[in-house]
Each structure stands twice: as C-alpha cells, then as structure tokens.
N, C-alpha and C positions, 0 to 999 in steps of 0.2 A: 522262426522268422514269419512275418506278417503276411498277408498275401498281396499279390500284386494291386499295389492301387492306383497305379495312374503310369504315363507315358509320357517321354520328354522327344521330340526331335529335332534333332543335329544335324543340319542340313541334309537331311533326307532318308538318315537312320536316326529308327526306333528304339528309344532304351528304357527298359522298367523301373519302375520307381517301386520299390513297398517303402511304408511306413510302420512307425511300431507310435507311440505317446512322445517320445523324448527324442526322434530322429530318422531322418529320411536315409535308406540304404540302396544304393544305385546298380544296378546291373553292369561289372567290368566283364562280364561275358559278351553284351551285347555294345559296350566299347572295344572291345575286340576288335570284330568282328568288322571293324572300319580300317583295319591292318590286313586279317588275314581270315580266310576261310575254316582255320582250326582257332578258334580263340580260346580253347583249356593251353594249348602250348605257347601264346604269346603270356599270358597272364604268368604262364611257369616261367618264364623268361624274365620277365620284368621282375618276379619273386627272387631269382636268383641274383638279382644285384644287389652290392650292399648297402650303395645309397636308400633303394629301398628298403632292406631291413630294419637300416636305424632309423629312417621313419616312421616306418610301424611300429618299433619299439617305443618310439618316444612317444607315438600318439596314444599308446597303451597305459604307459606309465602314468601318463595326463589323465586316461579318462576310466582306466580298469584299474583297480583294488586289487584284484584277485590274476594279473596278470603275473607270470612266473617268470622273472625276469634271469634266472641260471639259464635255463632252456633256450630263451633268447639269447644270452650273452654265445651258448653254441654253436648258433644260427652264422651270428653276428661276427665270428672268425672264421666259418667257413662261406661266408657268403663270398662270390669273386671267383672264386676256385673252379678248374674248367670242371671236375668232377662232384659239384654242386649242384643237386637240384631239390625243390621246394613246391611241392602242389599246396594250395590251400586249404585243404584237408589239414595236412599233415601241422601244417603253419598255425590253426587254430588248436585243432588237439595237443599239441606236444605245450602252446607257452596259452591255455585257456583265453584265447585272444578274444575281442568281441567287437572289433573294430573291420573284419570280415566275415563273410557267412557263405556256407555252401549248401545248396540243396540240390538234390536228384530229382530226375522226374518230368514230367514234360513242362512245366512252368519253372524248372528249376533252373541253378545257373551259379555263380557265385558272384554275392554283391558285397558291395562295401558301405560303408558311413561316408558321405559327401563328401567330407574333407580327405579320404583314402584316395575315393574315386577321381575327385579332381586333380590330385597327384598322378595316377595314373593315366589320366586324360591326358595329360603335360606330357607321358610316357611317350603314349602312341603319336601325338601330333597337339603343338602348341594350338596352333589355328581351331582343330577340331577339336578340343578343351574350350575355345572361343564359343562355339555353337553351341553347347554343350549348357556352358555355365547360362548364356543367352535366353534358351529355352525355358530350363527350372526357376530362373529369377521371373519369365513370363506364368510358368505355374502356379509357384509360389504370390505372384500377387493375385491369379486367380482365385484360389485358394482364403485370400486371405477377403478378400470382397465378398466370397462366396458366406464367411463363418461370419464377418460385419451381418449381413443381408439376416442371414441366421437368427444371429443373438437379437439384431432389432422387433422379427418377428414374435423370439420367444417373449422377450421382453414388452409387447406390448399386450399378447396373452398376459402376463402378469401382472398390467397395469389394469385389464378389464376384470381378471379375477379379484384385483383386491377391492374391486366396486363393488362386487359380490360379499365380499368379508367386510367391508364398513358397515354394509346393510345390514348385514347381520348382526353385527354389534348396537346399531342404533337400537334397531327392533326390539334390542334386550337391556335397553339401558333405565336405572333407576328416573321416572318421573322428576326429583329433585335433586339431580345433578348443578353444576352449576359450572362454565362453560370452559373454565379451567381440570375442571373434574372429567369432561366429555373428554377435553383434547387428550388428558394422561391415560383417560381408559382405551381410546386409541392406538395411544406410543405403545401402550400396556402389551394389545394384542397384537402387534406390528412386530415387537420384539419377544414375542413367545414363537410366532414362527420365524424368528431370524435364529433363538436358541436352539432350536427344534431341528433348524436348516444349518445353519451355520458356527453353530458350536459356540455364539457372542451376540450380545444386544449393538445394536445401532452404537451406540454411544462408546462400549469397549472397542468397537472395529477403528473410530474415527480417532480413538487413544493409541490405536497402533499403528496408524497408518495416518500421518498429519501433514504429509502431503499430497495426498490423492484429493481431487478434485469433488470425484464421487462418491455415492456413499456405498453400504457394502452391496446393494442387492441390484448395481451399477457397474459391479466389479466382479460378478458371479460369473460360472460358466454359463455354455447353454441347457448341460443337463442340469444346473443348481435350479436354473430359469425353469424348467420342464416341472421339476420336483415341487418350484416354490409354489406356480399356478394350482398344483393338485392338492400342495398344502392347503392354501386358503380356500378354495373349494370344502376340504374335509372340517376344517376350522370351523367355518362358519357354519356345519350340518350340527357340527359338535354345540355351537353356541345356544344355537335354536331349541337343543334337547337338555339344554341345562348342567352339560357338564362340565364342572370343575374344571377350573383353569390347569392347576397343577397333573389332573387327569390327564387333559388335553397335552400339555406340554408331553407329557413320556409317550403319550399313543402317538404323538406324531412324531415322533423322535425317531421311534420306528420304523417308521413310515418312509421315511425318509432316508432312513439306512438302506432300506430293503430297496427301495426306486432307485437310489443313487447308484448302488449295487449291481443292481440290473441293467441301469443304464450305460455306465462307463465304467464299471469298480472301482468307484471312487468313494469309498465309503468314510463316515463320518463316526464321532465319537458319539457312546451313548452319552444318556444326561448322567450316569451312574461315574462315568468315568471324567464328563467335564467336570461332577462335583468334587472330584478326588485330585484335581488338577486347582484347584483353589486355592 
C-alpha cells in the first residue's frame, strides 16, 4: 500500500487518504472512529453483514480478475449468522480481494478504494458520509489545479528548450536550402524526439487521435514534459557535434527510457521494438 498522502476532514475528524496511480484508498479505521472508540470491532461489525458481503463481492468481480469468487460465495451464506465473524485480514487473504487493504504499524489501519469507503460511511452515518464525500471532492479539485499549475510550468520549460533545439538546427543547416526544405528539416527533428519520446511522429499521433484538439506534446504527462525539455537540450549538443540523425534517434531513445523510468516507471518502448510493431 502507498503511503499516506494527504488528509480529508469531516466535520472535525481526520481521515487518511493514500494513493497508488489508478486510485485513492481511504482510511475506514479513522471513519470509525466517529462511531466508536474501538474502530477494528465496528468495521468487524459492518463485515459481518451480508449486504455488505455482496457488495464487496460484486465490486470485486467489476474490478479484480484474480478475485476468488468460491471463497466469497462461503462468506456470502454465512454472512447474517449470529456465529459470524469477518476481520479484514482474513476477507482479503482467503477471496485475494484488492478493493480493501490492511496494514500494521503506527501509520497503519485498514483502508479501502473510495467507492468501498463511501459505502461504509453510509454504514456509520448518512449525514457523516455528507462531510466526508464534501471534503475529498474539495481535495480532489485541489489537486487537480495543483497538476494544471504543474504541467503549465513544465510545459513552458519545453517551449524555451525547443528555442534552444531550433538554434541548433539552424546553426547546422545547408547554405542552399530552400524554405520549404528549412521548414521539413524542422518537422524532421521535432519528430525524431517525439519517436525517441513518444514511440510516434506528430502526424501518426493526429491519425489516432482525430479528435483531440491538441497535438501530442499538448497531451503528455508532466514527467513526458520533464524528459521532453532534457531531450532537446541533448539533441541539440548531439546536432552541434555532427551526429547522425539515426545515431541520435537510438541514443535518445534511451534516454528517455532510462528518465521516464526513474521518474514515474512509466517506461516506453525501444526503437528496436517500435520497429518490430510495424
């Protein structure tokens, strides 16, 4: 599980938020804890109903592959029963669920995926679900201002680094070009680091995608943004020293593996294998 990255309040309780890439998981420990001063036994409590069983089960079904639905199905006829009970632990282990998570420890606790959690909130108190959803909808648009502000910044690094990579190409351009010839040797090396970066020249991205407004390096992450500026940067050192385009394409190919890698593990294809995808 991710570590703790942020905090929601609910009219005047605190609850943790981690994150992972693909989804926010909320602390039902510290929703609790707005019931009762033991909140492992309310959450057991809640487990043992079977409205909530088949909940879980169906949100599993929807979003886990590898969830074991026999195991559930034995949940699922004993749920209800006064000699019934169900800790999270045992609810994850026994049907490989991934729609809750438990950790030990002093930041630990057991969370869920938002849409679990706000099931659960409904549990404890309709009203204090109210507060709840209130707060994270306030988060979540901080959040999302915060990675706008972001990607503008990166983004505009990438528009002053590619001032730097035009110079460099002018610098090295044939004498008797002719101004049709200037503008393609341009596109030329604009889409050596869009291949290099993004596994596609300008012009395949605008064939896959015909209704985006933007074009591809418009619709990149922040770390593609990060990677693209260091690209042109090396680009243009590469132009200057005279070397070979095709050179340049595979060394930055790398390049760009290895930084993406580093940044996010979001790593790209080489050129060996875009060529094998033809």
């Amino acid at each position: 599980m991710a570590n703790v990255k942020s905090t929601i309040n609910a009219n005047g309780v605190e609850i943790r938020i981690t994150s992972s890439k693909e989804a926010d998981y909320i602390s039902l420990t510290d929703i609790a804890k707005y019931r009762s001063d033991d909140p492992n036994a309310v959450i057991q409590n809640w487990l043992r109903n079977r409205n909530t069983i088949e909940y879980l089960g169906l949100w599993e079904k929807i979003n886990n592959p590898d969830f074991k639905p026999l195991e559930f199905e034995g949940f699922r006829k004993e749920a209800g029963l006064n000699g019934f009970t169900l800790s999270p632990k045992k609810w994850i282990t026994s049907t490989n669920a991934i729609g809750i998570t438990s950790k030990s420890g002093r930041y630990g606790g057991t969370y869920a995926h938002s849409d679990i959690a706000f099931e659960f909130a409904s549990w404890i108190s309709p009203e204090f679900k109210l507060y709840i959803i209130k707060d994270y909808q306030r988060l979540k648009a901080d959040e999302s201002h915060t990675k706008q502000l972001d990607w503008n910044v990166k983004r505009e690094i990438a528009k002053s680094n590619y001032r730097i990579h035009t110079d460099a190409i002018k610098e090295n351009l044939p004498s008797n070009l002719t101004s049709q010839q200037i503008a393609y040797t341009y596109a030329n090396e604009a889409d050596l680091i869009n291949v290099a970066l993004f596994g596609q020249t300008a012009k395949q991205w605008r064939s896959s995608n015909p209704e985006s407004k933007g074009n591809i390096r418009d619709e990149a992450t922040i770390a593609q943004l990060i990677v693209l500026a260091n690209l042109e940067s090396m680009n243009a050192d590469y132009i200057r020293e005279g070397m070979p385009a095709a050179e340049r394409l595979v060394k930055l190919n790398k390049i760009a593996i290895y930084q993406l890698e580093s940044l996010w593990r979001e790593p790209v294809k080489s050129i060996e294998k875009l060529k094998s995808l033809k």
